[in-house]
N, C-alpha and C positions, 0 to 999 in steps of 0.2 A: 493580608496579601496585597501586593502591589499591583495600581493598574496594570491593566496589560499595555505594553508599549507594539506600535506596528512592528516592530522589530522580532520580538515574543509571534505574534499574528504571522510571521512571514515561516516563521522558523518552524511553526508547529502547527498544522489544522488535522480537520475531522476529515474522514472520507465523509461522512454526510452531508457537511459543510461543503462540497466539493461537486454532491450530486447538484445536477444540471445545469453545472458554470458551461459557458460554450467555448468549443476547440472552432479555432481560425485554423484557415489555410494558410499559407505563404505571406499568399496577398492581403489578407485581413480579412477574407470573408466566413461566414461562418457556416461551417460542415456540419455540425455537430453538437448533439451537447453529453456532459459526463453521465454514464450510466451507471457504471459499476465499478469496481478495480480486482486484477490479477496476482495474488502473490504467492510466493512460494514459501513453503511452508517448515524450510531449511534454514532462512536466512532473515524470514519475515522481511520480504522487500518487494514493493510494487514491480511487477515485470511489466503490466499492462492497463491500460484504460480503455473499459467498455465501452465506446462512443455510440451514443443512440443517432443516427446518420439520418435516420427514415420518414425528417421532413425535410433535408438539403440534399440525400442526394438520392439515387436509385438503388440504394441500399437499407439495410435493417439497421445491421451493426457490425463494426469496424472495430478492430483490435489494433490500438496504437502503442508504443513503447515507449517511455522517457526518451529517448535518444531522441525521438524525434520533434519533441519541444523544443523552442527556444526562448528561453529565458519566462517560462512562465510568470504572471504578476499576483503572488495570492495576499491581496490585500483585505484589512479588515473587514468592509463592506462589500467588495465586489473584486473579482478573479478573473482573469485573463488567462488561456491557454492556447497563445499562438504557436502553430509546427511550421517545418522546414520543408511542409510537403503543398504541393498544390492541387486545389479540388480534383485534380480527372487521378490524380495519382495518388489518391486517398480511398479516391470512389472505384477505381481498380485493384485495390490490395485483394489478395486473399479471401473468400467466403470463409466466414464463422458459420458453420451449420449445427453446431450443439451446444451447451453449457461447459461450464469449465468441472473438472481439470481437461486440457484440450490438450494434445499430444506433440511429442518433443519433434516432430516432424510437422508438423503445422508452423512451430516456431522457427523453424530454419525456414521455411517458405515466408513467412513474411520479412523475415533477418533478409534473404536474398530479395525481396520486392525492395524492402524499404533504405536496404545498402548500407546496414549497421552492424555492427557486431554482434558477436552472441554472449549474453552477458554472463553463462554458466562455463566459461572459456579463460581462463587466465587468473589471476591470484587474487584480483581487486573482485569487490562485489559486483562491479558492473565488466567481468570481465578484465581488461587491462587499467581499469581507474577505477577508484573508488566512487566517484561518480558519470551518472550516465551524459554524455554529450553527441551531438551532432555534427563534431569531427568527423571528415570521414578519414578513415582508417588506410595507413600505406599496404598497398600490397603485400608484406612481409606480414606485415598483423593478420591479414586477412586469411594468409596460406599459415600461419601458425595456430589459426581459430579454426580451420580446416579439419587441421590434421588431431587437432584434439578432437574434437567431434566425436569419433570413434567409442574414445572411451565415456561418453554421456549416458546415463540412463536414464530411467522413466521419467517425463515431467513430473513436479508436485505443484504445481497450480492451483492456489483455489480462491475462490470468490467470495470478497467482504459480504455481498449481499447475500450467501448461504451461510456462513456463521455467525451472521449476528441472528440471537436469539440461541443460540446455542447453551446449557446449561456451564455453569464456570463451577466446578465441586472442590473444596479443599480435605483432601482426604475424601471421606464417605457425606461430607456434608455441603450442601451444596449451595453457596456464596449468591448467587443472582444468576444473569443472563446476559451474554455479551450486547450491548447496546451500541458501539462506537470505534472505531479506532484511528487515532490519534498518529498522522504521519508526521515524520520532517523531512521538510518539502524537497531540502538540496542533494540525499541521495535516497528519497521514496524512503525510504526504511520506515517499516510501523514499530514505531517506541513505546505506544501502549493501546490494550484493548481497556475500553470504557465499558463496565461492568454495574448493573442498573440491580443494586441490592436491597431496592424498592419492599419489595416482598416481607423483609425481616426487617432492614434499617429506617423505615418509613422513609423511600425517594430517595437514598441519595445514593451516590455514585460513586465507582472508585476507580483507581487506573491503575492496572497491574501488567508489570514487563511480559512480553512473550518471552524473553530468555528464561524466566521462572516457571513455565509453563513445561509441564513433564508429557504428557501425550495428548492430542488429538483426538476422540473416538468420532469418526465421520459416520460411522452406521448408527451410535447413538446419543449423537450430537450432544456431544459433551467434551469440555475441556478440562484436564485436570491438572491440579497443582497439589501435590500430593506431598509436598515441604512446607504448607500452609494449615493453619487450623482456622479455622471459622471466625473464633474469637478474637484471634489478632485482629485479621481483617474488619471486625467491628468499629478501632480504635482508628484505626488509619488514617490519614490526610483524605480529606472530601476534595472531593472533584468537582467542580464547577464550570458548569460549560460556557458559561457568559464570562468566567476568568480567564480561563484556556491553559496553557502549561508556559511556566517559562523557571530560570533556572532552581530559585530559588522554593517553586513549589516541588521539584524532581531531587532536589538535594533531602527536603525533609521525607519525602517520603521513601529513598534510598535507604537512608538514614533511620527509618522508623522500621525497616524492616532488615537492615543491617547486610542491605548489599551492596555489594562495589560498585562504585558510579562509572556510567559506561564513559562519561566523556573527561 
């Protein structure tokens, strides 16, 4: 495997990797640092980042959306996450009073706080783009994301830091335990859960697509892929979290399980 280039580093990190980088303000001061992430569980794409606020500001924790980044820096040793917002109007969003999944009405009150779109609105995954931005949106956008509204239902929101540890079963057998997952950075999208099959493989690790992924069970914390056998996943390309993902590791391992490459 080829080193990893910053390029590879920019394009693909961990949400682990990611806890307690700090979010800046506007101004460059620092609000916050990363606590969790939001996604949903339809499209596997970060909606939000859990900001532990509750040594900068008079808050606990703040739910922030991609939109309101700008140009985050996630470099190989160290990560930048400046937004478009300014400490008093970061520190007035919204109260988070529970764990996630949080309600599709809570999302429209920070979408009208923070003067962004709603990203479940339009054809693109972020809404009218495929990625999320800090454009603000003309008026017509804005009464076109309205009037969808209507027909939205239940949030599916849920939180990396409640499924990792989750069992991963192929069929009736059961592969490891979610350990990690693996985003790219330019539209949030999680490309792979990092699956710790320690247990059976002696330590090592795999990355497997959430699009392979057949259902969720949230009551008994369990993922399954029920188009996989056990023993495939023996053979598979190892995972190394000190290599990290770049194309050439994601070709072979499409490849080794004979699925379509998504890019």
């Amino acid at each position: 495997m080829n080193a990893v280039t910053e390029e590879t580093r920019t394009q693909f990190r961990s949400t682990s990797g990611l806890i307690g980088e700090k979010i800046e303000s506007v101004d460059g001061e620092v609000c916050g640092k990363c606590r969790d992430f939001l996604f949903d569980d339809e499209n596997w794409t970060i909606r939000y980042i859990v900001a532990d606020t509750g040594h900068f500001l008079n808050r606990q924790e703040v739910l922030l959306s991609p939109f309101v980044f700008s140009n985050p820096e996630f470099g190989a040793y160290e990560s930048r996450m400046p937004t478009v917002l300014t400490k008093d109007w970061i520190e007035a969003s919204p109260r988070l009073e529970t764990d996630a999944p949080i309600s599709q009405q809570f999302e429209e009150e920070l979408a009208r706080h923070f003067n962004y779109p709603l990203y479940w609105s339009g054809a693109g995954l972020w809404g009218l783009a495929p990625y999320p931005t800090s454009e603000v949106p003309s008026p017509d956008e804005l009464m076109r994301h309205k009037h969808e509204m209507d027909e939205i239902r239940e949030s599916r929101l849920r939180s990396c830091d409640e499924i990792t540890g989750y069992r991963v079963l192929a069929g009736e057998e059961e592969i490891g335990k979610v350990d990690d997952f693996i985003v790219e950075t330019k539209p949030w999208r999680i490309r792979y859960l990092v699956v710790d099959a320690g247990s059976w493989l002696r330590g090592r690790r795999v990355t497997l697509s959430p699009d392979w992924v057949d259902a969720i069970s949230w009551n008994d914390r369990v993922v399954r892929m029920d188009d996989f056998v056990r023993a495939t996943v023996e053979e598979a390309p190892t995972f190394d979290p000190a290599t990290g993902i770049n194309r050439d590791y994601e070709g072979a391992l499409y490849d080794y399980y004979g699925r379509p490459r998504y890019w």
